[in-house]
ZADO-1210 file (C-alpha; in nm, 4 decimals, padded with zeros to 6 digits):
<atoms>
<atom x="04.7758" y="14.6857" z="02.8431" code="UNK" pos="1"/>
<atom x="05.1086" y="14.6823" z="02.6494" code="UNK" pos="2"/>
<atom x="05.3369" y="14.4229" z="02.7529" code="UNK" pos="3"/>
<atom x="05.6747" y="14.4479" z="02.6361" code="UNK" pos="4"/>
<atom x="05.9713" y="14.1950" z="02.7069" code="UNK" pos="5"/>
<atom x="06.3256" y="14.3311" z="02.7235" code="UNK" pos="6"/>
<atom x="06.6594" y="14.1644" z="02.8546" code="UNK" pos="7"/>
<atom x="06.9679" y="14.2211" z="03.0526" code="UNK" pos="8"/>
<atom x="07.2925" y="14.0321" z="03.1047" code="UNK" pos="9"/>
<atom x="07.3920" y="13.9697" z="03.4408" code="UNK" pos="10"/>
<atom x="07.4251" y="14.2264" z="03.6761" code="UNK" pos="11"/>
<atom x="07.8574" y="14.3343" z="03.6919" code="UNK" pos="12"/>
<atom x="07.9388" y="14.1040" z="03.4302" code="UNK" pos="13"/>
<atom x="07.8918" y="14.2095" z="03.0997" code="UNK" pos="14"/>
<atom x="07.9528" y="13.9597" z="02.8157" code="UNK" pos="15"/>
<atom x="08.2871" y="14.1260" z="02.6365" code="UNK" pos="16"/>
<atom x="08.3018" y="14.2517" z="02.2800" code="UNK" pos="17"/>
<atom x="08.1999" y="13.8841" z="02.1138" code="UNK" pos="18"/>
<atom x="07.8966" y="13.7881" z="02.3353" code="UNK" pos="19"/>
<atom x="07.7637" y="14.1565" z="02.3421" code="UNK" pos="20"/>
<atom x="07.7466" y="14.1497" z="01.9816" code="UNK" pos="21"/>
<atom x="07.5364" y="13.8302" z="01.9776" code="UNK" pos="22"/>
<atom x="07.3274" y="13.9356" z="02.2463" code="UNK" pos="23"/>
<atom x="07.2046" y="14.2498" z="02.1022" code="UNK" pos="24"/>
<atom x="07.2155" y="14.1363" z="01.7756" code="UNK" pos="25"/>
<atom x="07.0005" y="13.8079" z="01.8975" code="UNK" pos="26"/>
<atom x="06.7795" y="14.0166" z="02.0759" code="UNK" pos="27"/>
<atom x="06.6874" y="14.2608" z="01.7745" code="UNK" pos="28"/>
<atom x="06.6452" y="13.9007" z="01.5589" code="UNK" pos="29"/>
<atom x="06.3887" y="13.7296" z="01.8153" code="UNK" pos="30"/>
<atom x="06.1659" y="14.0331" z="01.8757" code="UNK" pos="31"/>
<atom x="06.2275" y="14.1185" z="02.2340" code="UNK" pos="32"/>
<atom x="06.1667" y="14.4799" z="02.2762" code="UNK" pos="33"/>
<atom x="06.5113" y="14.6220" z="02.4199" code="UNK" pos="34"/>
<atom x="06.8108" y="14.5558" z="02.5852" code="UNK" pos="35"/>
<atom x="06.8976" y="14.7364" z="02.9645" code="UNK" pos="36"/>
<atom x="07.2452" y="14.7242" z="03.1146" code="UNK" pos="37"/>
<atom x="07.2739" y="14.8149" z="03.5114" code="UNK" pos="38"/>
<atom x="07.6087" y="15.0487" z="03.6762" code="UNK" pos="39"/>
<atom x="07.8831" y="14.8991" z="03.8990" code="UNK" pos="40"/>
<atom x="08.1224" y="15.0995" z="03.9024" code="UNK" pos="41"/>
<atom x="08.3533" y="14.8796" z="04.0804" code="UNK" pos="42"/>
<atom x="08.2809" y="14.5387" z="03.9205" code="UNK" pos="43"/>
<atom x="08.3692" y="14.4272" z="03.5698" code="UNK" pos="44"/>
<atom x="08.0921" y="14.5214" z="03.3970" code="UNK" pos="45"/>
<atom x="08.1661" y="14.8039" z="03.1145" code="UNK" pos="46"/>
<atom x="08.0139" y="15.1703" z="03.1434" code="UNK" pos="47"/>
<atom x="07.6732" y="15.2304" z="03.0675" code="UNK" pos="48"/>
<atom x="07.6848" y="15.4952" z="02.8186" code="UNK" pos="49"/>
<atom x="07.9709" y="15.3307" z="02.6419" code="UNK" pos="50"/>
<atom x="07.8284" y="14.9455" z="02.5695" code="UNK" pos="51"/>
<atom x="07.4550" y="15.0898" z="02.4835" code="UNK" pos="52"/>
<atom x="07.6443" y="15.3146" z="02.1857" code="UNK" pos="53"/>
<atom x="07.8302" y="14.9834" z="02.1342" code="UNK" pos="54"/>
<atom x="07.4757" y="14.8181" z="02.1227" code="UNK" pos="55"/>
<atom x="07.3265" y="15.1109" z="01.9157" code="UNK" pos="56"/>
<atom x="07.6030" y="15.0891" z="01.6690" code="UNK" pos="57"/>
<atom x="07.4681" y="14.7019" z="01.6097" code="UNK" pos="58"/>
<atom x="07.1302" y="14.7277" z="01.6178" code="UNK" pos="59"/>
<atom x="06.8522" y="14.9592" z="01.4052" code="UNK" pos="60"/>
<atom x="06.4999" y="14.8724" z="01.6328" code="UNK" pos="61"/>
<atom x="06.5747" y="14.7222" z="01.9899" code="UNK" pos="62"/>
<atom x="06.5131" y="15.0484" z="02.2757" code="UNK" pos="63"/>
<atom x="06.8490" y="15.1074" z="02.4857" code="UNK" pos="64"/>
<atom x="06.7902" y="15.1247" z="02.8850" code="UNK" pos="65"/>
<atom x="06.9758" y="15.1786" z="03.2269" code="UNK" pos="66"/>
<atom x="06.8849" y="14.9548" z="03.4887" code="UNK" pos="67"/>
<atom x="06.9241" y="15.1713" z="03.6806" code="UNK" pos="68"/>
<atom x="07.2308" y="15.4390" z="03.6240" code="UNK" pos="69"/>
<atom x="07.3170" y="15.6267" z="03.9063" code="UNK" pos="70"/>
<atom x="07.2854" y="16.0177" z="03.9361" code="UNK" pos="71"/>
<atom x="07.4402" y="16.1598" z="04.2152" code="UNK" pos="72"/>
<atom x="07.7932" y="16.2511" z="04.1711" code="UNK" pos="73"/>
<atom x="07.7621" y="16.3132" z="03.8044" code="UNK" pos="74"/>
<atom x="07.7230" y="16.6619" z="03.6827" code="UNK" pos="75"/>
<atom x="07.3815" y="16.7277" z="03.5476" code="UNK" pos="76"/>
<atom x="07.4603" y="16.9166" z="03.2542" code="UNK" pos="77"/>
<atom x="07.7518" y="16.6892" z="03.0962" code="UNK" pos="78"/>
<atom x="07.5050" y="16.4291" z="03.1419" code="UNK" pos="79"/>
<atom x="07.1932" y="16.5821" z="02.9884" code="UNK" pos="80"/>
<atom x="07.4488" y="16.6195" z="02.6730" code="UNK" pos="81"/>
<atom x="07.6227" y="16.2703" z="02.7039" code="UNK" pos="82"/>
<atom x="07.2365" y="16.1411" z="02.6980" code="UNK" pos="83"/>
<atom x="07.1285" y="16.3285" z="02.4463" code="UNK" pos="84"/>
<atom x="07.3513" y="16.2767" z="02.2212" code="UNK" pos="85"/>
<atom x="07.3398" y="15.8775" z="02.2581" code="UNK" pos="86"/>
<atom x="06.9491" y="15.9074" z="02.1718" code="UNK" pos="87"/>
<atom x="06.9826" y="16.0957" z="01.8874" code="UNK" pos="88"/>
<atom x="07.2852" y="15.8641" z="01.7235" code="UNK" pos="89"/>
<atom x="07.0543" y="15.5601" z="01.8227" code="UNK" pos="90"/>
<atom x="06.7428" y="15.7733" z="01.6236" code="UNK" pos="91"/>
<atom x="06.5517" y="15.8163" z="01.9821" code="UNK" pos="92"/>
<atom x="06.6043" y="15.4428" z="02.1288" code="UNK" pos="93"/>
<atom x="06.7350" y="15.5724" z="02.4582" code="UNK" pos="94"/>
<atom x="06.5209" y="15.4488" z="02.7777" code="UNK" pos="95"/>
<atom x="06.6885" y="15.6237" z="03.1021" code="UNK" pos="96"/>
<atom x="06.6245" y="15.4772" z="03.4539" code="UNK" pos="97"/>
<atom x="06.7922" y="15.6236" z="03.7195" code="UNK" pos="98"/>
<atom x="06.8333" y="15.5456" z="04.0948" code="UNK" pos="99"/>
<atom x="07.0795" y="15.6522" z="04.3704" code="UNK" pos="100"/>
<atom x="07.3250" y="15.3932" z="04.3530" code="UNK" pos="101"/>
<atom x="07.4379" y="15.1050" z="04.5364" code="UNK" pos="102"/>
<atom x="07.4623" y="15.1184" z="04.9068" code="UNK" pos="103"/>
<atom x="07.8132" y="15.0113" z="04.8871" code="UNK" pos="104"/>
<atom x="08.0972" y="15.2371" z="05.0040" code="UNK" pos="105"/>
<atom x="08.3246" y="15.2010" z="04.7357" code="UNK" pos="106"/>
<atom x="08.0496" y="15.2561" z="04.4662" code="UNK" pos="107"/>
<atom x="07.9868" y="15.5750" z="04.7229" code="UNK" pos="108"/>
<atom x="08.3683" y="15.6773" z="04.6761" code="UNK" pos="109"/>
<atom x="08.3994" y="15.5940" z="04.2510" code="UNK" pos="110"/>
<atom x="08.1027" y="15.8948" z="04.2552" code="UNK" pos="111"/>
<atom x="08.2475" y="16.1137" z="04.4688" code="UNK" pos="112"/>
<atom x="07.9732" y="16.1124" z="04.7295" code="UNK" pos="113"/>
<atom x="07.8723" y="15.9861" z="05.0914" code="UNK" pos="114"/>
<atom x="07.5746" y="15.7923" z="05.1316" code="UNK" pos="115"/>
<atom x="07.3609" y="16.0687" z="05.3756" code="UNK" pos="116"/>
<atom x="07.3928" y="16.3022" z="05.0441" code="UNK" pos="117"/>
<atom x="07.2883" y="16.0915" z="04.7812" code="UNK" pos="118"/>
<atom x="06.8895" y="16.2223" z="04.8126" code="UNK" pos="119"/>
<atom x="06.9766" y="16.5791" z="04.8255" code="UNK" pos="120"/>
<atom x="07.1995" y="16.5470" z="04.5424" code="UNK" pos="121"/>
<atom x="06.9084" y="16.2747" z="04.2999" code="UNK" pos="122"/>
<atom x="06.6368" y="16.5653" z="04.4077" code="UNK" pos="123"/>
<atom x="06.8249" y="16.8627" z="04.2617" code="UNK" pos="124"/>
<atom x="07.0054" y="16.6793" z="03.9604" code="UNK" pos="125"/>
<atom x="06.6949" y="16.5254" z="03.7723" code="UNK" pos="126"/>
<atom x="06.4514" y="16.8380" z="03.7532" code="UNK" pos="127"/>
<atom x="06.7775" y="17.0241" z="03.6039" code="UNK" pos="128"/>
<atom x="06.8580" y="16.7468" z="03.3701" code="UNK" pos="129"/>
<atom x="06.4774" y="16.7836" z="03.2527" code="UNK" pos="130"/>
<atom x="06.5474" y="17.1662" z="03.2012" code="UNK" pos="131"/>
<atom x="06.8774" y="17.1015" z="02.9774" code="UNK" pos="132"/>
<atom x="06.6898" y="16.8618" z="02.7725" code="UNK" pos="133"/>
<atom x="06.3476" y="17.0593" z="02.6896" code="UNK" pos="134"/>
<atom x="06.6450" y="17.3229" z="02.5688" code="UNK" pos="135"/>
<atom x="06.5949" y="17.5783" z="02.8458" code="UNK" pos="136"/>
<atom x="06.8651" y="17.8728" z="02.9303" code="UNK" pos="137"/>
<atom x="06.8754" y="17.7313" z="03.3216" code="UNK" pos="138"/>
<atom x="06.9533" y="17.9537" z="03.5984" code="UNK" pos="139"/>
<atom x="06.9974" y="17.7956" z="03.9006" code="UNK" pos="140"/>
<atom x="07.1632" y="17.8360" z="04.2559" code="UNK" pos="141"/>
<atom x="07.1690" y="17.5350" z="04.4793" code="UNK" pos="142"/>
<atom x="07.3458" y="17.3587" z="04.7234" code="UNK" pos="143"/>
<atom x="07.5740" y="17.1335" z="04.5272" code="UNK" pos="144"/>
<atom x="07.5145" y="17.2681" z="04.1300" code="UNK" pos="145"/>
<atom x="07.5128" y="17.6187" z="04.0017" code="UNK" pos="146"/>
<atom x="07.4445" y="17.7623" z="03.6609" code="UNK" pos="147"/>
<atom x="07.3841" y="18.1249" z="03.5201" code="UNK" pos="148"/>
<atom x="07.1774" y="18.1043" z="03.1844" code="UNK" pos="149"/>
<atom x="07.3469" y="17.7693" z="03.0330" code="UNK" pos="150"/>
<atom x="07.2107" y="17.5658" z="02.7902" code="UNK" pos="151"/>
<atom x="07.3563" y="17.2728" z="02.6735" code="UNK" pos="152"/>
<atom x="07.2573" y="17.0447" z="02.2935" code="UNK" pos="153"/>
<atom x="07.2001" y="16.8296" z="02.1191" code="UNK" pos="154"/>
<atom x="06.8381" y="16.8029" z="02.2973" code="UNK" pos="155"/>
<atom x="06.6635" y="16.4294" z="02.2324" code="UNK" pos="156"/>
<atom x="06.5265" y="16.3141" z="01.9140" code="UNK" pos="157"/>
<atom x="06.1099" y="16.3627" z="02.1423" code="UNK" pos="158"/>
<atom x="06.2830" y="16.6685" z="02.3308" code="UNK" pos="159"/>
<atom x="06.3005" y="16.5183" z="02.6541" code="UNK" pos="160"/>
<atom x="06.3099" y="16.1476" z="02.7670" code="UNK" pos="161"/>
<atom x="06.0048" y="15.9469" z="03.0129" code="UNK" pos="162"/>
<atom x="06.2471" y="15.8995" z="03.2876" code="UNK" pos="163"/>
<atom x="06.2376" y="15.6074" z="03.5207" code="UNK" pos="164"/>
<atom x="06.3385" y="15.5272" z="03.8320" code="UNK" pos="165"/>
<atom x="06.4227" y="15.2132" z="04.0607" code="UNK" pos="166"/>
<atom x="06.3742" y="15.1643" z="04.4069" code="UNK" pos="167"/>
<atom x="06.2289" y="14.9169" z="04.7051" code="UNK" pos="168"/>
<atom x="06.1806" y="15.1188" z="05.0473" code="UNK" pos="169"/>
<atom x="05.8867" y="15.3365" z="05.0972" code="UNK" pos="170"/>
<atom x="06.0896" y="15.6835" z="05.0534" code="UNK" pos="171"/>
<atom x="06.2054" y="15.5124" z="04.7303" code="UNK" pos="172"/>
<atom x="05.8424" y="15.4534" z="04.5965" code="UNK" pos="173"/>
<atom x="05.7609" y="15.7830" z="04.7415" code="UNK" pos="174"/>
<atom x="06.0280" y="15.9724" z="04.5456" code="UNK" pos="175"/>
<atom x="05.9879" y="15.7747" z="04.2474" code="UNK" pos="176"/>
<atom x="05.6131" y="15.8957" z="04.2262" code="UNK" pos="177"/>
<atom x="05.6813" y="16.2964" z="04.3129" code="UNK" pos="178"/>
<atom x="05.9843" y="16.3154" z="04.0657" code="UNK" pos="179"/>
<atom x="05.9729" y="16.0215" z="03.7672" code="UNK" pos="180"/>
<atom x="05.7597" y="15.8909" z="03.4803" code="UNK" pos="181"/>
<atom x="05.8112" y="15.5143" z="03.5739" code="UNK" pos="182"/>
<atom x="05.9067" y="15.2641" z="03.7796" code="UNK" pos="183"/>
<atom x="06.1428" y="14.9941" z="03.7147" code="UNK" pos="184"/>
<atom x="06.0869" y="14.7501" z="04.0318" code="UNK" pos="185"/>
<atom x="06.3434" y="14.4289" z="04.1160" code="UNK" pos="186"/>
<atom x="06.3800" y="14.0998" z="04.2546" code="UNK" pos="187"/>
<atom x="06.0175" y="14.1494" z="04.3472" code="UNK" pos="188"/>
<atom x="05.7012" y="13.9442" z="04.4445" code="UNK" pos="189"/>
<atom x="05.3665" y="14.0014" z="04.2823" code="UNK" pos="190"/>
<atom x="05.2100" y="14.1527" z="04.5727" code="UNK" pos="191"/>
<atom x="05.5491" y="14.3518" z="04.6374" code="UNK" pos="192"/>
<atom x="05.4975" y="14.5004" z="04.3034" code="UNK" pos="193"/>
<atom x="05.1113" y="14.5625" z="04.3924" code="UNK" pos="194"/>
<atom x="05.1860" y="14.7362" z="04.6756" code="UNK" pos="195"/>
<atom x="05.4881" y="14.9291" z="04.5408" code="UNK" pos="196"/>
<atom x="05.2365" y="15.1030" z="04.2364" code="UNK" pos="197"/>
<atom x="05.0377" y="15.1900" z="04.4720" code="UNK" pos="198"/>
<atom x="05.2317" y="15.3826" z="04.6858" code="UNK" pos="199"/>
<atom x="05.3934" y="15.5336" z="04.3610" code="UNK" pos="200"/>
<atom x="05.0344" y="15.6504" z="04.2131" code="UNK" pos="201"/>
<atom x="04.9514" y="15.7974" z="04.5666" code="UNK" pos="202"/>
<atom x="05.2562" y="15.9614" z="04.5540" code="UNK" pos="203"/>
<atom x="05.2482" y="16.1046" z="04.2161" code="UNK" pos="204"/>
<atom x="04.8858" y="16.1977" z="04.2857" code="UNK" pos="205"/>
<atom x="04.9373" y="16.4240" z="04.6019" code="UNK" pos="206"/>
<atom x="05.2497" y="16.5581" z="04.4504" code="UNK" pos="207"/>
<atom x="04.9711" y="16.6891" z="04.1625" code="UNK" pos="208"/>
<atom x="05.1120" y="16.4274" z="03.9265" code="UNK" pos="209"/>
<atom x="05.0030" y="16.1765" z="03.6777" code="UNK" pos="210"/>
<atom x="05.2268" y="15.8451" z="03.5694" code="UNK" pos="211"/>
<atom x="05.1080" y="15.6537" z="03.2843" code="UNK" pos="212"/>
<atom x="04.9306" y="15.2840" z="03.3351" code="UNK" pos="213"/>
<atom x="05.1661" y="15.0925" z="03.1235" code="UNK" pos="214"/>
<atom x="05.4938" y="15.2743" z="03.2565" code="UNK" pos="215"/>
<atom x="05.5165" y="15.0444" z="03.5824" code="UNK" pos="216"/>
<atom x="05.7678" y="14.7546" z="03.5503" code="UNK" pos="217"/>
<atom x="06.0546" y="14.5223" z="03.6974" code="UNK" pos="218"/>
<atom x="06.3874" y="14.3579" z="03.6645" code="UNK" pos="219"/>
<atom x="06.3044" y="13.9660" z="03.6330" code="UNK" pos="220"/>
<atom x="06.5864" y="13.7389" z="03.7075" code="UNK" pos="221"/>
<atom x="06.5264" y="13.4209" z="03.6265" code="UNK" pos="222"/>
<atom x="06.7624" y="13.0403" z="03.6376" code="UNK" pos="223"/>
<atom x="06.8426" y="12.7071" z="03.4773" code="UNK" pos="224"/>
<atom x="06.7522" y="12.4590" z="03.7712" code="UNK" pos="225"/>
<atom x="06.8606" y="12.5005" z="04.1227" code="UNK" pos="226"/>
<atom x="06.9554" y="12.8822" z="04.3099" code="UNK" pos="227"/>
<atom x="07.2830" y="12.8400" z="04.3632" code="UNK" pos="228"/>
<atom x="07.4814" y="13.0057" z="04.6357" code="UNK" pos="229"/>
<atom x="07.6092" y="13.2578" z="04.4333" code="UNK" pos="230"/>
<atom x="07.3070" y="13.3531" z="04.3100" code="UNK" pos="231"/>
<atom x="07.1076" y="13.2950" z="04.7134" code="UNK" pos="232"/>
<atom x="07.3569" y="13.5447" z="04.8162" code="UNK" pos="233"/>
<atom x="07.2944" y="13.7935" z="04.5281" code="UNK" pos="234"/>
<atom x="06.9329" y="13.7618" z="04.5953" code="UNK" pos="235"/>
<atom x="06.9767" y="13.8175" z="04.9756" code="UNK" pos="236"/>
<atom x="07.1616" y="14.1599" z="04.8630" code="UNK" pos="237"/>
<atom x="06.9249" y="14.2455" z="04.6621" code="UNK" pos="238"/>
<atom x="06.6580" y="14.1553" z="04.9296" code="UNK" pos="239"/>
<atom x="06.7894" y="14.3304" z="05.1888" code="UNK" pos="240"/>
<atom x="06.5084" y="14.6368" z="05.1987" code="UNK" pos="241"/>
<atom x="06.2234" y="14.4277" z="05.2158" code="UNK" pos="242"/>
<atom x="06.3525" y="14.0977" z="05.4013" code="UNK" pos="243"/>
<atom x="06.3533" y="13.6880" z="05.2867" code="UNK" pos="244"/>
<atom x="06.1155" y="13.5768" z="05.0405" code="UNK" pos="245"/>
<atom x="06.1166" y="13.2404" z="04.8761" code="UNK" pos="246"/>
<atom x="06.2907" y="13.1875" z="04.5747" code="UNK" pos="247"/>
<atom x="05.9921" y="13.0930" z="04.3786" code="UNK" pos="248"/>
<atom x="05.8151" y="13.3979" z="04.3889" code="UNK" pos="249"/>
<atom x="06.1181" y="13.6070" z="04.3091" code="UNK" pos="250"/>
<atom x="06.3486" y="13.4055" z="04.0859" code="UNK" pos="251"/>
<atom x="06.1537" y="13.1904" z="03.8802" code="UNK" pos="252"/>
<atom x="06.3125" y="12.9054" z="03.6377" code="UNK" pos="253"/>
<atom x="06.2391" y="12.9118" z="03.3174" code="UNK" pos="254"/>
<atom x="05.9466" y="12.6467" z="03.2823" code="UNK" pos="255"/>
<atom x="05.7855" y="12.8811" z="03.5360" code="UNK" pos="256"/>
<atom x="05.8810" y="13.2169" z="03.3472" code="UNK" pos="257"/>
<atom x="05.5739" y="13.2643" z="03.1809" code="UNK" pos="258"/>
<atom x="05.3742" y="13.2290" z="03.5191" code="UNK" pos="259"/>
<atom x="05.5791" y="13.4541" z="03.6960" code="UNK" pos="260"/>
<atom x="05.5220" y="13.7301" z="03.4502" code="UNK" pos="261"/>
<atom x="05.1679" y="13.6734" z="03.4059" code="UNK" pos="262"/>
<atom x="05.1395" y="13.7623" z="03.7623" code="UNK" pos="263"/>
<atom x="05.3306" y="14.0783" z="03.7612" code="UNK" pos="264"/>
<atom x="05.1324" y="14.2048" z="03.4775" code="UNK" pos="265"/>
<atom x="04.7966" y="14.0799" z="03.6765" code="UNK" pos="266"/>
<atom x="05.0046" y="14.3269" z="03.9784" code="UNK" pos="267"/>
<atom x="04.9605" y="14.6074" z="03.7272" code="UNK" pos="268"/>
<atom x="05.3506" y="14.5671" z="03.5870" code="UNK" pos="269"/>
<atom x="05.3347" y="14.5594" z="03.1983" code="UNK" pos="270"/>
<atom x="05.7319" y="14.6283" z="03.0882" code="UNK" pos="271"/>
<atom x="05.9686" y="14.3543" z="03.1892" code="UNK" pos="272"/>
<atom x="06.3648" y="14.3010" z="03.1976" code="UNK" pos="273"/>
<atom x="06.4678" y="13.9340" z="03.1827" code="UNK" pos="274"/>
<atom x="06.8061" y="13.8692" z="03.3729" code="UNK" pos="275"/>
<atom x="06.9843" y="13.5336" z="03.3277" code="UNK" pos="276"/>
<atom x="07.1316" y="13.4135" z="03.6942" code="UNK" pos="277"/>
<atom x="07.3811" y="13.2050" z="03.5604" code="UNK" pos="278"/>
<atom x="07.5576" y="13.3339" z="03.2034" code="UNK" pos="279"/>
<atom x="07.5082" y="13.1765" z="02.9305" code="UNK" pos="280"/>
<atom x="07.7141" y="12.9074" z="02.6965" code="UNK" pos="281"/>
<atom x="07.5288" y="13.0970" z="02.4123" code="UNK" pos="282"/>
<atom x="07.3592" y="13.3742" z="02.3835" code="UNK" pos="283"/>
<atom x="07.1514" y="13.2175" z="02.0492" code="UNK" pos="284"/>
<atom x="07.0427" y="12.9431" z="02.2186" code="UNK" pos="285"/>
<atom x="06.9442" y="13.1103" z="02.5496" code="UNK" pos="286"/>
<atom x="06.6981" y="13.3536" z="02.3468" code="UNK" pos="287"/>
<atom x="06.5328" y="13.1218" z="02.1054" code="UNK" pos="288"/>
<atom x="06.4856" y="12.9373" z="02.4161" code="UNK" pos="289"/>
<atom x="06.3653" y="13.2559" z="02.6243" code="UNK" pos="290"/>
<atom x="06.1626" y="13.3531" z="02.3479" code="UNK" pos="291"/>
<atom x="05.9928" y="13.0325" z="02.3573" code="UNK" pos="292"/>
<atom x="05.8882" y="13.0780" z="02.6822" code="UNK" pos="293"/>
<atom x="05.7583" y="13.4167" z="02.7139" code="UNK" pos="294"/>
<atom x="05.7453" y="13.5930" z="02.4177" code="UNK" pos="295"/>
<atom x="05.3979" y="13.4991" z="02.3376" code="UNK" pos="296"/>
<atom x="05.3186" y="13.7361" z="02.6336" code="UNK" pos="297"/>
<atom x="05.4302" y="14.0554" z="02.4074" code="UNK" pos="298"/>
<atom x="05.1809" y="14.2685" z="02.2999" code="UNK" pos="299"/>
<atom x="05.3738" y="14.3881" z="01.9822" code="UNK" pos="300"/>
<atom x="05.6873" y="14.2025" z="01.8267" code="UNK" pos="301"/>
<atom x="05.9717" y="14.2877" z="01.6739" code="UNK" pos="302"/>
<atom x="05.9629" y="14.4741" z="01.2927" code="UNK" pos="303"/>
<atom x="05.8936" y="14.1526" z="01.0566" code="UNK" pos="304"/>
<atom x="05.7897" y="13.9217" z="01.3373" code="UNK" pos="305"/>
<atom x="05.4395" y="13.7947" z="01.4045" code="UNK" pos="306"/>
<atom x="05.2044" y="14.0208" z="01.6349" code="UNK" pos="307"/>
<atom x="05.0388" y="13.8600" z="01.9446" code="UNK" pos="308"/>
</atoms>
């Protein structure tokens, strides 16, 4: 099994201009495999799109991923091309992972959609994004998006993209093994995460579908000391599918990092995206000292670096 270690600032607050640039450029220098940003619309974190160019711009090796961007309420073929074009500038670094969205009202209202639509709208967006990328002339009449014989470029540097998906509930898992190539699980336990790939495989195997081994993963916060009640109360939120579990087995500190992870890839996950609770006073130090940690658990390093 591949493992491969990747990282992610905190959730609605990205780090500004300065502490991007030593993030990504910290995270291409220590070996860690890529870098993911998640979507709030309505927090303070930047776009998406727009810091991973920022990111590509900096970087020549680290892979560039959404955890998780949200599809409904964008319009499928803009963002096949917006994609696209991103992974080709970056020389085919670009790792999508979509999911529905937050279950937030306002996020709801920045996209332009209520929350009883958002599964009709993720169904029929993604297989037409798939068609716009392998370069087809689509045709298509459905309930929300219609096209007569478009085609939209640049296509991706591999002609398509493995897409992945997020997601906790059992229609989640269920959808994510019918319609994706991965999963991207969070804020979960070990057996959580045993359980979920499961149900994703059966999925993707009465849908007629196969989804690689190594492409099963999860968003891995971790903390400095105590859970403080910021962070409890981000944790319940992000809990709130699957109920209370102790801290422990979900949020980890860093002494017990390694641990954690060992046991997620021991529950079949193999691709990992390390989320600091509390941000950093630097992003050098935090790294070197994250690398220390957990790196040793990467099955291939960084160009120049040491292989495990």
């Amino acid at each position: 099994m591949i493992v491969r270690i990747g990282f992610a600032p905190g959730a609605g607050e990205l780090p500004g201009q300065d502490g991007l640039t030593a993030l990504v450029q910290g995270l291409e220098r220590e070996g860690f495999d890529s870098l993911w940003v998640s979507e709030r619309a309505t927090s303070e974190a930047e776009d998406p799109v727009v810091t991973l160019a920022f990111a590509a711009a900096l970087t020549s090796r680290i892979k560039l991923g959404t955890a998780v961007m949200t599809l409904p309420g964008r319009p499928p073929a803009l963002l096949a091309k917006q994609l696209a074009s991103l992974d080709r500038l970056s020389g085919g670094r670009l790792l999508p992972a979509f999911g529905l969205g937050l279950r937030h009202p306002a996020e709801q209202q920045a996209f332009g959609v209520r929350r009883e639509e958002r599964v009709a709208l993720f169904e029929e967006a993604l297989p037409l994004l798939r068609r716009f990328w392998a370069g087809d002339e689509v045709t298509h009449h459905g309930p929300r998006y219609h096209y007569e014989g478009l085609r939209v470029a640049p296509r991706p540097v591999d002609g398509g993209f493995d897409v992945w998906m997020g997601g906790a509930s059992e229609p989640e898992l269920r959808r994510t093994g019918r319609l994706s190539d991965g999963w991207l699980a969070a804020f979960t336990t070990p057996a959580e995460a045993d359980r979920g790939r499961e149900l994703v495989l059966r999925a993707a195997a009465e849908a007629g579908r196969e989804i690689e081994e190594e492409h099963f993963g999860a968003v891995v916060p971790y903390r400095r000391g105590v859970l403080g009640a910021t962070a409890g109360e981000r944790l319940a939120r992000a809990r709130a599918v699957r109920g209370p579990a102790r801290p422990d087995e979900v949020v980890p500190d860093l002494e017990s990092l390694e641990a954690h992870l060992r046991r997620l890839i021991g529950a079949g996950l193999s691709k990992f995206v390390l989320v600091p609770l509390d941000r950093p006073g630097s992003w050098d130090r935090e790294l070197a000292e994250v690398r220390d940690a957990v790196l040793s658990l990467q099955t291939v390093r960084g160009a120049g670096l040491t292989t495990s």
